[in-house]
py3Dmol code that shows the C-alpha trace and the ligand (Angstrom):
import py3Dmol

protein = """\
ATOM      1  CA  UNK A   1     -26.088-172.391-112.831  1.00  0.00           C
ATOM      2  CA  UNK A   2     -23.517-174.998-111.762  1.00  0.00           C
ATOM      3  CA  UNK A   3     -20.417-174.839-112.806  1.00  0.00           C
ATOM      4  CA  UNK A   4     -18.125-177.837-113.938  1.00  0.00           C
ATOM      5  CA  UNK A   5     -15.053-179.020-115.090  1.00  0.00           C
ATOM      6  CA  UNK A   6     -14.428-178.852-118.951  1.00  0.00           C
ATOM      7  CA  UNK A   7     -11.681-180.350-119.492  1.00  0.00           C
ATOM      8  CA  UNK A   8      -8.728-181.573-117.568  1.00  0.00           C
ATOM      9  CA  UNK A   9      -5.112-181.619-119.183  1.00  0.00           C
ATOM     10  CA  UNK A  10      -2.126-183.752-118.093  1.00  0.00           C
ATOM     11  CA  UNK A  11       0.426-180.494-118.930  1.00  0.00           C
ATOM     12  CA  UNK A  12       3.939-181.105-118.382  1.00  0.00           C
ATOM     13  CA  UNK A  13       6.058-177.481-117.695  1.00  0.00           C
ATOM     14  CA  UNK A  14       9.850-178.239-119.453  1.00  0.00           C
ATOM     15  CA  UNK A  15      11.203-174.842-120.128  1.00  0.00           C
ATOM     16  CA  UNK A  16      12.125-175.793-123.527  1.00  0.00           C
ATOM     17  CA  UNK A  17       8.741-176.022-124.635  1.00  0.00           C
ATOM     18  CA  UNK A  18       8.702-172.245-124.205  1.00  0.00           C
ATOM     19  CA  UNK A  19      12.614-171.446-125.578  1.00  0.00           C
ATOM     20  CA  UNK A  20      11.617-173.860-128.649  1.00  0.00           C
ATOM     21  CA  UNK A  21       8.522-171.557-129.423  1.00  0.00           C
ATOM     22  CA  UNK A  22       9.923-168.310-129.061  1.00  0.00           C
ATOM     23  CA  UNK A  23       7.156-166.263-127.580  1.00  0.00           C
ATOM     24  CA  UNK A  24       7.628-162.485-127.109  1.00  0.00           C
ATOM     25  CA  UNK A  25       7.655-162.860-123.245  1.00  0.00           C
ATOM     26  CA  UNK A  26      10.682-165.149-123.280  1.00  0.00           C
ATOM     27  CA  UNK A  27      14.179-163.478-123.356  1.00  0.00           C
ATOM     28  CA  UNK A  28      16.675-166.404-124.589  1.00  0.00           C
ATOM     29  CA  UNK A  29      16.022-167.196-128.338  1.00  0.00           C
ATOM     30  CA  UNK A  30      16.113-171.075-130.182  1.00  0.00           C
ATOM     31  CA  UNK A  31      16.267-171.681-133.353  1.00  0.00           C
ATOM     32  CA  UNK A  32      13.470-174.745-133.029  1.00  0.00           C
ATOM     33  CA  UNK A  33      13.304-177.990-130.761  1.00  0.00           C
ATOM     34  CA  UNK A  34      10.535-180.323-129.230  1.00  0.00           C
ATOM     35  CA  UNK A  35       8.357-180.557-131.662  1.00  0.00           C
ATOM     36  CA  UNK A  36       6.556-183.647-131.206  1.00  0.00           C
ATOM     37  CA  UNK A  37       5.693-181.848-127.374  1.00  0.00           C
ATOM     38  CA  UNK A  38       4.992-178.183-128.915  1.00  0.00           C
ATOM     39  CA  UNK A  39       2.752-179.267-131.711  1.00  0.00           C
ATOM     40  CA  UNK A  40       1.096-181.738-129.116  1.00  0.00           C
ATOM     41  CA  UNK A  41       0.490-178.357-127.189  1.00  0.00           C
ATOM     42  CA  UNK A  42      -0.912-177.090-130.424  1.00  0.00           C
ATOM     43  CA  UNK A  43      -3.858-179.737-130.840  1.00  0.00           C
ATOM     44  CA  UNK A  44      -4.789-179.601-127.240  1.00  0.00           C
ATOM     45  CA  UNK A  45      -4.820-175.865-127.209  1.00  0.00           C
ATOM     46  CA  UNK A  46      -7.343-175.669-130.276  1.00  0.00           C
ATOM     47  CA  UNK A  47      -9.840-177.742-128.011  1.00  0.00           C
ATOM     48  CA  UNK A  48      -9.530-176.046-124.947  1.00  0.00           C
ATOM     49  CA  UNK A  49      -9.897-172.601-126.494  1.00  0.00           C
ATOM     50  CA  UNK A  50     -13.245-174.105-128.256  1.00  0.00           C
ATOM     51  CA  UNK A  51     -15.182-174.907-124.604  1.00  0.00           C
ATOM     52  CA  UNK A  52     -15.138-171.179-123.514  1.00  0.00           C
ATOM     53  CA  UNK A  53     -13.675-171.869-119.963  1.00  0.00           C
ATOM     54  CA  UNK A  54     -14.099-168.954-117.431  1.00  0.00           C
ATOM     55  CA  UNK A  55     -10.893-170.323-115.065  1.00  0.00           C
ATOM     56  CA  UNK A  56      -7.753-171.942-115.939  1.00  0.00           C
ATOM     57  CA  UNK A  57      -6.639-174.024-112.325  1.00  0.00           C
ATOM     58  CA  UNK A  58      -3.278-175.388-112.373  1.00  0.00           C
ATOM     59  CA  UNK A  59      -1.764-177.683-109.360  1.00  0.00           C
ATOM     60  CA  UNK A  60       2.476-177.019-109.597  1.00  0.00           C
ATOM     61  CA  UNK A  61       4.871-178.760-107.594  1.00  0.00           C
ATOM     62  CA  UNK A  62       7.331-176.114-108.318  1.00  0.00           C
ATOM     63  CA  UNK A  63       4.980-174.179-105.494  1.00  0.00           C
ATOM     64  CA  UNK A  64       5.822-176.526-102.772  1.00  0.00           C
ATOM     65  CA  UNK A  65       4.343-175.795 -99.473  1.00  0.00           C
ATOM     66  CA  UNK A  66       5.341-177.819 -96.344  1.00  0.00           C
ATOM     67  CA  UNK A  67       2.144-176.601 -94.070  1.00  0.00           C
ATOM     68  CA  UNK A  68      -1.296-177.013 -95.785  1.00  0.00           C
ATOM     69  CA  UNK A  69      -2.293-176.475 -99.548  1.00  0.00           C
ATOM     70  CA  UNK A  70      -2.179-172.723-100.714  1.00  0.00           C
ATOM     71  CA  UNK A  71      -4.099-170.609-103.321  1.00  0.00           C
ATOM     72  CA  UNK A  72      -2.953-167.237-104.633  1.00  0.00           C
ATOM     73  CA  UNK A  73      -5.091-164.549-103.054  1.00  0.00           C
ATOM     74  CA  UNK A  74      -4.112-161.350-105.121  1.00  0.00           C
ATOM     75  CA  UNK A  75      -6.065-160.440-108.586  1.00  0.00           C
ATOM     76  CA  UNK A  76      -2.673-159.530-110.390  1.00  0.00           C
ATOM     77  CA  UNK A  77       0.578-160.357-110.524  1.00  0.00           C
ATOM     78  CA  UNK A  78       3.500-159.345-112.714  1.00  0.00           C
ATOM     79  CA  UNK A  79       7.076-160.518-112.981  1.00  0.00           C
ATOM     80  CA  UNK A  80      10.283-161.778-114.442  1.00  0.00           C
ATOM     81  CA  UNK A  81       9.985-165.913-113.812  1.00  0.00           C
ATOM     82  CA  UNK A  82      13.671-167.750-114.201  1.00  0.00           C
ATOM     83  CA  UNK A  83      14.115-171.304-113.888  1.00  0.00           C
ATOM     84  CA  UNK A  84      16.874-171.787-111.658  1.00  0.00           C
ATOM     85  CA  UNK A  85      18.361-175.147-113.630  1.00  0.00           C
ATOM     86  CA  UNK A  86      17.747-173.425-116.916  1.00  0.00           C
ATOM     87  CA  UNK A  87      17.966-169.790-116.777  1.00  0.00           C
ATOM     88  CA  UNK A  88      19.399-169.643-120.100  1.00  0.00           C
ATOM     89  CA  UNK A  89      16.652-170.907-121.661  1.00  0.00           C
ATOM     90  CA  UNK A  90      13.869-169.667-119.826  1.00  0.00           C
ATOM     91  CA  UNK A  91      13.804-165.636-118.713  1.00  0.00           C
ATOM     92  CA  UNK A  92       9.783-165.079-118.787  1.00  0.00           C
ATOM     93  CA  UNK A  93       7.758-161.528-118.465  1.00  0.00           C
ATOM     94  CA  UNK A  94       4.986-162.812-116.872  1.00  0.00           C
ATOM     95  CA  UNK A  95       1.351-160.557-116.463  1.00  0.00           C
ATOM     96  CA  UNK A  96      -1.316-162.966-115.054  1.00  0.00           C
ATOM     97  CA  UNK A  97      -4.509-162.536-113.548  1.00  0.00           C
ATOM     98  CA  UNK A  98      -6.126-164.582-110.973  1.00  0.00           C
ATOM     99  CA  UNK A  99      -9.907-165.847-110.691  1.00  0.00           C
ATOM    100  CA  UNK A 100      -9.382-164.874-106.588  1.00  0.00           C
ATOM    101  CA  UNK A 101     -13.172-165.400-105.727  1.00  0.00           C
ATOM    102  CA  UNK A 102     -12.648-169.146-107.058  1.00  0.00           C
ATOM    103  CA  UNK A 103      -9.457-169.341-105.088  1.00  0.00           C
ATOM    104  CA  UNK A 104     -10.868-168.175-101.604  1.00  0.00           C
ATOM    105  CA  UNK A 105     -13.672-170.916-101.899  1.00  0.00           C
ATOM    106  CA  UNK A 106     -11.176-173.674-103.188  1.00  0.00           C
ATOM    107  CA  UNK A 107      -9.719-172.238 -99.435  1.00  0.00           C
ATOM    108  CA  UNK A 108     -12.879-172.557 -97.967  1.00  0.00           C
ATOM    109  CA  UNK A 109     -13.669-176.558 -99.502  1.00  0.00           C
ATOM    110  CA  UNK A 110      -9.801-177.805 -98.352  1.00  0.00           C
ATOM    111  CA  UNK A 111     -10.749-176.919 -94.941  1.00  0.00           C
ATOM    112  CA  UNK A 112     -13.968-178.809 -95.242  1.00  0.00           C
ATOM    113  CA  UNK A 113     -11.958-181.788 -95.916  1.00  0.00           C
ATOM    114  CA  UNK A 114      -9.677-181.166 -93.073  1.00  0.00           C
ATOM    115  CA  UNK A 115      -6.810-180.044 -94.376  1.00  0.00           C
ATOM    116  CA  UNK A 116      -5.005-177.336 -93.470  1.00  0.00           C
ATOM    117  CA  UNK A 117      -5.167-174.424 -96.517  1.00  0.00           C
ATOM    118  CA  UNK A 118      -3.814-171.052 -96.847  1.00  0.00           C
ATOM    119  CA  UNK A 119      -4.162-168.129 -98.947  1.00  0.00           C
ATOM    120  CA  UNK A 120      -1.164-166.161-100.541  1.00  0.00           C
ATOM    121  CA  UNK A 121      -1.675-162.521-100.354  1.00  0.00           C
ATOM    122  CA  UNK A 122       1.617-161.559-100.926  1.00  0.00           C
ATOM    123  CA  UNK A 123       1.216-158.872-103.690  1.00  0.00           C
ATOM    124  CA  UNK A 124       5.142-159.708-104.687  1.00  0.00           C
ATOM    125  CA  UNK A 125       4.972-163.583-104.688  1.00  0.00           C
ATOM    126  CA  UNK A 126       6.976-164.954-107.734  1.00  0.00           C
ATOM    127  CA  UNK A 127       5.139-167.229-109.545  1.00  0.00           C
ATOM    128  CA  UNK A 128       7.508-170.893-110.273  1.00  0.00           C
ATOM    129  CA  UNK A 129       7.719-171.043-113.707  1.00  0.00           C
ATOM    130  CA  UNK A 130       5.754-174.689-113.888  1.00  0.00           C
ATOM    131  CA  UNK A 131       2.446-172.878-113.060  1.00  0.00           C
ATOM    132  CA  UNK A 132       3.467-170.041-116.129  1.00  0.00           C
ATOM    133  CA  UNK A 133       5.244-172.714-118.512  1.00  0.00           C
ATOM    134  CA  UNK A 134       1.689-174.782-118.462  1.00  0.00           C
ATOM    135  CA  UNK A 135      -0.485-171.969-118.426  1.00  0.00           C
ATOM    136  CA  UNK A 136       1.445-170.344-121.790  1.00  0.00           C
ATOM    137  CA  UNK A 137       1.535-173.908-123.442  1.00  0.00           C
ATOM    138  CA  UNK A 138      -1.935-174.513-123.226  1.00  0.00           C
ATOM    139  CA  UNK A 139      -3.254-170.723-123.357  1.00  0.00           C
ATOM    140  CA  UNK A 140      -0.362-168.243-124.901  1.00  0.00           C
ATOM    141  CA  UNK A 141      -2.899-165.640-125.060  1.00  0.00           C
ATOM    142  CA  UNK A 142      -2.885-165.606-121.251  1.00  0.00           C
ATOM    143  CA  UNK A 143      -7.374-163.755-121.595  1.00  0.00           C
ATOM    144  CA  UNK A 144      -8.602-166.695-119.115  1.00  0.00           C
ATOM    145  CA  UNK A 145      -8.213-166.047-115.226  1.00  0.00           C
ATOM    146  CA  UNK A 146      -6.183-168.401-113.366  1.00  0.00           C
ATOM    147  CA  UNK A 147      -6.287-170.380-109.969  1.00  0.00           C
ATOM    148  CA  UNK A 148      -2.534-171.466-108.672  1.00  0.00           C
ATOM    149  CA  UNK A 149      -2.774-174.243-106.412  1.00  0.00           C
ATOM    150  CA  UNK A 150       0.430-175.183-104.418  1.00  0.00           C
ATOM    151  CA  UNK A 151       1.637-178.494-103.939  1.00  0.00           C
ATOM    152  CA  UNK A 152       1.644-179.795-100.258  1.00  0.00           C
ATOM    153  CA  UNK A 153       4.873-181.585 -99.588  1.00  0.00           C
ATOM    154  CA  UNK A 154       3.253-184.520 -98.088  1.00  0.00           C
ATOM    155  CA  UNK A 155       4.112-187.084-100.461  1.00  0.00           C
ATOM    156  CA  UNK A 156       7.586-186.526-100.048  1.00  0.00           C
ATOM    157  CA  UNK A 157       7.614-185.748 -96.129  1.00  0.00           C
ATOM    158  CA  UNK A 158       5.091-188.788 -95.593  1.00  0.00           C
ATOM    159  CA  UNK A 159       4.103-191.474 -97.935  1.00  0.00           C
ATOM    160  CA  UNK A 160       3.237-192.026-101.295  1.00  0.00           C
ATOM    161  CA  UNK A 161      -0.329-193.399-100.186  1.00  0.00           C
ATOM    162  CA  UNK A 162      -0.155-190.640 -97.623  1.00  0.00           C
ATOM    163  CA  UNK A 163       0.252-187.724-100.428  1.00  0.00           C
ATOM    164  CA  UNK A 164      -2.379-189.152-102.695  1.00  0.00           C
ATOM    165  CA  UNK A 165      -5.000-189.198-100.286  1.00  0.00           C
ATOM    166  CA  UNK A 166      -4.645-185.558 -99.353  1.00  0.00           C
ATOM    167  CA  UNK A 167      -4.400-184.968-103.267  1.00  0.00           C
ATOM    168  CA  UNK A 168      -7.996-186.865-103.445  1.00  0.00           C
ATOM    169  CA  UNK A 169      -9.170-185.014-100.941  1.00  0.00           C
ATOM    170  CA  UNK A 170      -7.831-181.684-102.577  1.00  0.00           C
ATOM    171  CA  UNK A 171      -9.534-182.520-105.944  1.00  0.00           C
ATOM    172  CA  UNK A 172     -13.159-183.141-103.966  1.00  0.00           C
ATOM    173  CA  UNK A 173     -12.843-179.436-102.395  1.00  0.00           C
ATOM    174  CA  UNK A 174     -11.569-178.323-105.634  1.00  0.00           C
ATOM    175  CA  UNK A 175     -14.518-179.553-107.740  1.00  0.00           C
ATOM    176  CA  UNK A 176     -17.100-178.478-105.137  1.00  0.00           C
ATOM    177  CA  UNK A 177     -15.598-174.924-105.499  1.00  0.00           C
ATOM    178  CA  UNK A 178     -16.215-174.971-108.933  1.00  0.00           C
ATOM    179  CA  UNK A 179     -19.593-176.234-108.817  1.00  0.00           C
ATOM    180  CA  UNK A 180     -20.586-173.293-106.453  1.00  0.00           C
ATOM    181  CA  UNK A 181     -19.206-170.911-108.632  1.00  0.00           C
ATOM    182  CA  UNK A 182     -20.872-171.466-111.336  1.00  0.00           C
ATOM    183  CA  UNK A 183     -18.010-171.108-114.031  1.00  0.00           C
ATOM    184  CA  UNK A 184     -16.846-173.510-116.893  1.00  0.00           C
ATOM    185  CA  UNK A 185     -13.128-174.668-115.248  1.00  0.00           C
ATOM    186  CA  UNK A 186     -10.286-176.587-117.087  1.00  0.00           C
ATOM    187  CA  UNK A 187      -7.419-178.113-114.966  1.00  0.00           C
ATOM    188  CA  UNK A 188      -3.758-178.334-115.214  1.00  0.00           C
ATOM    189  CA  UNK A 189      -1.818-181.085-113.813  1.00  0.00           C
ATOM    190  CA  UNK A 190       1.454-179.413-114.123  1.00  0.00           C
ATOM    191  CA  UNK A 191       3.633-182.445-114.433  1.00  0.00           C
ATOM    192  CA  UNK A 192       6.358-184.873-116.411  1.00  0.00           C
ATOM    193  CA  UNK A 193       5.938-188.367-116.290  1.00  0.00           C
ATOM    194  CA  UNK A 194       9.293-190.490-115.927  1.00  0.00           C
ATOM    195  CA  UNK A 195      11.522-187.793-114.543  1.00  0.00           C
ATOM    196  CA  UNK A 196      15.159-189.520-114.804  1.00  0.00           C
ATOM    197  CA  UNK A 197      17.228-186.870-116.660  1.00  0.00           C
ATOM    198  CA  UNK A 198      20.322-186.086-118.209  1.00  0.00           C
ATOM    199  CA  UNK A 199      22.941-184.116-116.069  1.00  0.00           C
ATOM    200  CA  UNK A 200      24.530-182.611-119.387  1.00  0.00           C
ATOM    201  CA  UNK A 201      23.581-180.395-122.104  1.00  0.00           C
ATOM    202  CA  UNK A 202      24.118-180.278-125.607  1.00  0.00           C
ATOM    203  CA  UNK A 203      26.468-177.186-126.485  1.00  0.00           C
ATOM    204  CA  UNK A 204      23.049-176.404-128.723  1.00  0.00           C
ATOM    205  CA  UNK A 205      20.135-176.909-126.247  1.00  0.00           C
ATOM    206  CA  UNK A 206      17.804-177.657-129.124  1.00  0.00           C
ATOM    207  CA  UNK A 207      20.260-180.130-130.981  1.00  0.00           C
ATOM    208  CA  UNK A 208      17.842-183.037-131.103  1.00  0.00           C
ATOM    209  CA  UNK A 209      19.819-185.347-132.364  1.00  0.00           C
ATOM    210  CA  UNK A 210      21.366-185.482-128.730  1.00  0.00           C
ATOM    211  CA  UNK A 211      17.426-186.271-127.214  1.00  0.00           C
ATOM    212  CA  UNK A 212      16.317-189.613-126.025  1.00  0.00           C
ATOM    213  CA  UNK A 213      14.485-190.888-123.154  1.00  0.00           C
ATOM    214  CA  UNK A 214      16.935-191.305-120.012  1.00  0.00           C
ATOM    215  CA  UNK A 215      16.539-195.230-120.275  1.00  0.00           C
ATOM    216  CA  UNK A 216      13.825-198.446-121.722  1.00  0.00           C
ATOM    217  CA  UNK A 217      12.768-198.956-117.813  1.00  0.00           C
ATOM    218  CA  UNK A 218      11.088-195.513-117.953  1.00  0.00           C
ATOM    219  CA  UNK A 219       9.981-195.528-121.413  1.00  0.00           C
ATOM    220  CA  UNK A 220       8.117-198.321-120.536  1.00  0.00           C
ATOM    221  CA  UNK A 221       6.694-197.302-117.583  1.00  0.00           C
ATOM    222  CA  UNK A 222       5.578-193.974-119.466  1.00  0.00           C
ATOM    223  CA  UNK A 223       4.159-196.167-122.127  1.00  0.00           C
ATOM    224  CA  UNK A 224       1.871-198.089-119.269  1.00  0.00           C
ATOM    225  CA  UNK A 225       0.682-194.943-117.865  1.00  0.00           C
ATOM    226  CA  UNK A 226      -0.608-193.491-121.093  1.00  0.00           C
ATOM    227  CA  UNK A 227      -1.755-196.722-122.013  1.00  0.00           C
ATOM    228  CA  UNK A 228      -4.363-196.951-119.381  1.00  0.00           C
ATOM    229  CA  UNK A 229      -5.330-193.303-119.956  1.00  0.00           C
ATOM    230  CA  UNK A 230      -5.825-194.138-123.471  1.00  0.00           C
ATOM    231  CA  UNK A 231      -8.219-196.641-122.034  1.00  0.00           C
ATOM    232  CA  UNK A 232     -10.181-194.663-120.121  1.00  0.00           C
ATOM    233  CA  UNK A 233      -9.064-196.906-116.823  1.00  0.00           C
ATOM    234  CA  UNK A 234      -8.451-193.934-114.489  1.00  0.00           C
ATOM    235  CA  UNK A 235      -8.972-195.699-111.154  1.00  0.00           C
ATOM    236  CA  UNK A 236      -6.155-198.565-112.277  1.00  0.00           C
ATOM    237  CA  UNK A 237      -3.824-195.463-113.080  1.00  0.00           C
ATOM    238  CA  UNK A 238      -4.126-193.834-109.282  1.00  0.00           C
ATOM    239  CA  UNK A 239      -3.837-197.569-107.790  1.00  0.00           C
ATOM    240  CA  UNK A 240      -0.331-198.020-110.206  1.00  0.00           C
ATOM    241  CA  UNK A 241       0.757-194.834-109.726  1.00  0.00           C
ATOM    242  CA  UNK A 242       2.984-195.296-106.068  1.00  0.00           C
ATOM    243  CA  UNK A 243       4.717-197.714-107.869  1.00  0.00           C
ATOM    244  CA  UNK A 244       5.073-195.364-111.208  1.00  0.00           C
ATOM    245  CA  UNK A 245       7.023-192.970-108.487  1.00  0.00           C
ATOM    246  CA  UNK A 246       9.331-194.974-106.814  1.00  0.00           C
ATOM    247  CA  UNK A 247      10.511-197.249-110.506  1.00  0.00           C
ATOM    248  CA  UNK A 248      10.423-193.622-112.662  1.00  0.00           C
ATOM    249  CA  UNK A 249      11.221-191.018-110.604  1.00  0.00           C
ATOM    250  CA  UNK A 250       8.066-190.054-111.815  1.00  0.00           C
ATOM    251  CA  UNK A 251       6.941-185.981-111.157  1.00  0.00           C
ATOM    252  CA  UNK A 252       3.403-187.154-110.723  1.00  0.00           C
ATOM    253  CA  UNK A 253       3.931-187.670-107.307  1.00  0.00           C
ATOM    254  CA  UNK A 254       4.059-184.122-106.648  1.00  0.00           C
ATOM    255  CA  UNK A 255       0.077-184.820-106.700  1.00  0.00           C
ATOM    256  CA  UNK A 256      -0.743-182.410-109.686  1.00  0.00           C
ATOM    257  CA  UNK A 257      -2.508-185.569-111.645  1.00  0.00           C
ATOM    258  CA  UNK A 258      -4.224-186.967-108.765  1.00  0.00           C
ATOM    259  CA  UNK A 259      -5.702-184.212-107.775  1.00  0.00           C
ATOM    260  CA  UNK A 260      -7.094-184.000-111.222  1.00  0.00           C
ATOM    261  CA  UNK A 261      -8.531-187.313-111.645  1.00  0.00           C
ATOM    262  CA  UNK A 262     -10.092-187.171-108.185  1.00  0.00           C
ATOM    263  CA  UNK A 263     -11.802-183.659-109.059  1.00  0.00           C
ATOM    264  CA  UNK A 264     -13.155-184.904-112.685  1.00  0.00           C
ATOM    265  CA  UNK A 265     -14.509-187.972-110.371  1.00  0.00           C
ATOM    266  CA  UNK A 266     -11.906-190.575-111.429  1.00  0.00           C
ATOM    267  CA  UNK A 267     -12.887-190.239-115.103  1.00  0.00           C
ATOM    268  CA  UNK A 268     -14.178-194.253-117.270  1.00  0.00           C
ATOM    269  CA  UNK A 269     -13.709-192.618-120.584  1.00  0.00           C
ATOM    270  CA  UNK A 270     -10.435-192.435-122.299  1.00  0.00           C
ATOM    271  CA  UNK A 271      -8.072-189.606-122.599  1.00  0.00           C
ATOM    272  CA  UNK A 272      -6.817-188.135-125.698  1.00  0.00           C
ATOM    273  CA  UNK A 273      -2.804-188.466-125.977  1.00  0.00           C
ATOM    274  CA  UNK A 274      -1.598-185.602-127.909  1.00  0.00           C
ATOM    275  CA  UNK A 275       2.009-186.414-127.787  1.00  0.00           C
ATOM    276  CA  UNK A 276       4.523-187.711-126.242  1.00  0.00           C
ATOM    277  CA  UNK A 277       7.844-187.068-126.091  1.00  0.00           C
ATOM    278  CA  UNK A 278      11.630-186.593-124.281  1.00  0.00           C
ATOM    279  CA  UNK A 279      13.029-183.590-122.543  1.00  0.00           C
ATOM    280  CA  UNK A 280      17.016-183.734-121.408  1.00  0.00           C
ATOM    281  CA  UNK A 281      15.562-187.655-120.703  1.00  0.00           C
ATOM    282  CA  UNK A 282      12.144-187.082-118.846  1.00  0.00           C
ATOM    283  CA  UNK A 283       9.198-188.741-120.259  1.00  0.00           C
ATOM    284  CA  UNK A 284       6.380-186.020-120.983  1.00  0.00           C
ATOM    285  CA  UNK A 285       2.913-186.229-122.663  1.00  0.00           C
ATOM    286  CA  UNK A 286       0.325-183.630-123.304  1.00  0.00           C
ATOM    287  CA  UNK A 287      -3.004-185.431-122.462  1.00  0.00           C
ATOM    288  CA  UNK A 288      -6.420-184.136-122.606  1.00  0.00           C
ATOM    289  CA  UNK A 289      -9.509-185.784-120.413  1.00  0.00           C
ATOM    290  CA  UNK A 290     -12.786-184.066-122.158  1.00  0.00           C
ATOM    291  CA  UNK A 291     -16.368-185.507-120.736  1.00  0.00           C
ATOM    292  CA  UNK A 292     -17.787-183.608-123.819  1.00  0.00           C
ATOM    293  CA  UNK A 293     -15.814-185.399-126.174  1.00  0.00           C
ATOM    294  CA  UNK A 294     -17.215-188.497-124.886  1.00  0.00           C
ATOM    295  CA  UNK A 295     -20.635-188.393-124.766  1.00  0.00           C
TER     296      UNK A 295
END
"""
ligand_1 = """\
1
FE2
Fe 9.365 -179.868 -113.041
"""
view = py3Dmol.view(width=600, height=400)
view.addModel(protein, "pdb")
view.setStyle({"model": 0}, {"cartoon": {"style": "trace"}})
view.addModel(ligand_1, "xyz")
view.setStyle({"model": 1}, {"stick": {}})
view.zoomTo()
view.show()
């Protein structure tokens, strides 16, 4: 049978999610924080866990890679992930599992599109903690086999326009893959919105009377973005989104939501906004695209 895509999730990766939830895996303990963004995680998690996918793929771009697009190529890997801004709030015992046949033909499809991709066999890779922060948010229970896609450093070495055509490209070879293999697939775009932030910290990290948005500019551009998700105008959002960069600072660029749009076939329908919400000043939303929900 052919597979598909389930579901695809906008799922921003701020450490604090994780320290505000106090999960067994994470060392550093909070007393709360983030709500607004953890019980957002909440909602969206309930839906994903009720379409049965095979394969959680997530797109990083705390994996960057400067030559081609890379897939991890091992079944297992086990670790201690530390954010290196926040390593007091975010000290994680990692244990994942990777979907590696999926992987190799997501390897395959990139060079199909002529890009250059590589596959990371490196039994003692460390994992960047944006790949394991949205992979816990959205499935805690960490049962679903995972495909890590790096993010190629092209939007940042080239051009915006340059960077999101590779990341349209990337999404094509990445849906094809999927379709071959015959598995139910959700996708995580592993990034923030408006990513202008705060170079301080409260003395209590989860003190949130000390968290706002970093300034009005970016809330509003945050606010235009999720309006057109909310109305289902996908292609609009990709032809705004060089601009989003350069006036937010926006994380986005890294190409983790483009490449998700472009694999779910620049979805008409509107997405579901769980939440939205401020982390040290970045603008982040947890936002769920689900063709089954919309039929
Ligand atoms: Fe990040």
């Amino acid at each position: 049978m052919k597979g598909k895509i389930v579901a695809g999730v906008l799922a921003p990766h701020p450490p604090h999610l994780v320290y505000g939830e106090n999960p067994p895996q994470n060392e550093p303990k909070s007393e709360c924080g983030w709500e607004n963004l953890r019980w957002a995680y909440e909602r969206c998690r309930k839906n994903i866990k009720k379409l049965k996918p095979d394969v959680l793929l997530v797109h990083s771009p705390h994996w960057m890679t400067v030559v081609g697009h890379h897939v991890l190529g091992v079944e297992k890997f086990k670790g201690l992930s530390v954010d290196p801004i926040f390593p007091h709030l975010f000290r994680y015992a990692y244990d994942l599992t990777v979907d590696v046949n999926l992987s190799l033909k997501i390897a395959e499809e990139i060079t199909k599109e002529g890009l250059l991709s590589k596959v990371m066999k490196n039994p003692d890779f460390r994992i960047d903690y944006g790949t394991i922060i949205s992979l816990h948010l959205i499935n805690p229970d960490w049962d679903i086999p995972i495909v890590s896609i790096s993010s190629n450093n092209s939007p940042y070495y080239f051009s915006n326009e340059v960077g999101q055509e590779q990341m349209m490209k990337l999404g094509q070879a990445t849906k094809r893959a999927i379709e071959a293999s015959g598995k139910r697939a959700v996708l995580l775009a592993s990034n923030s919105l408006s990513h202008r932030h705060f170079t301080w910290e409260a003395d209590i990290p989860e003190d949130m009377s000390k968290e706002h948005i970093y300034n009005h500019g970016q809330y509003l551009w945050d606010m235009k973005m999720l309006d057109l998700m909310k109305a289902g105008k996908a292609k609009e959002l990709l032809a705004v989104m060089p601009e989003f960069f350069d006036m937010a600072l926006a994380e986005i660029k890294a190409g983790a939501l483009t490449w998700m749009l472009s694999a779910m076939d620049v979805p008409d329908y509107p997405a579901i906004v769980h939440g939205y919400g401020s982390v040290i000043g970045t603008g982040n939303a947890v936002v769920e695209w689900n063709p089954e929900a919309n039929q």
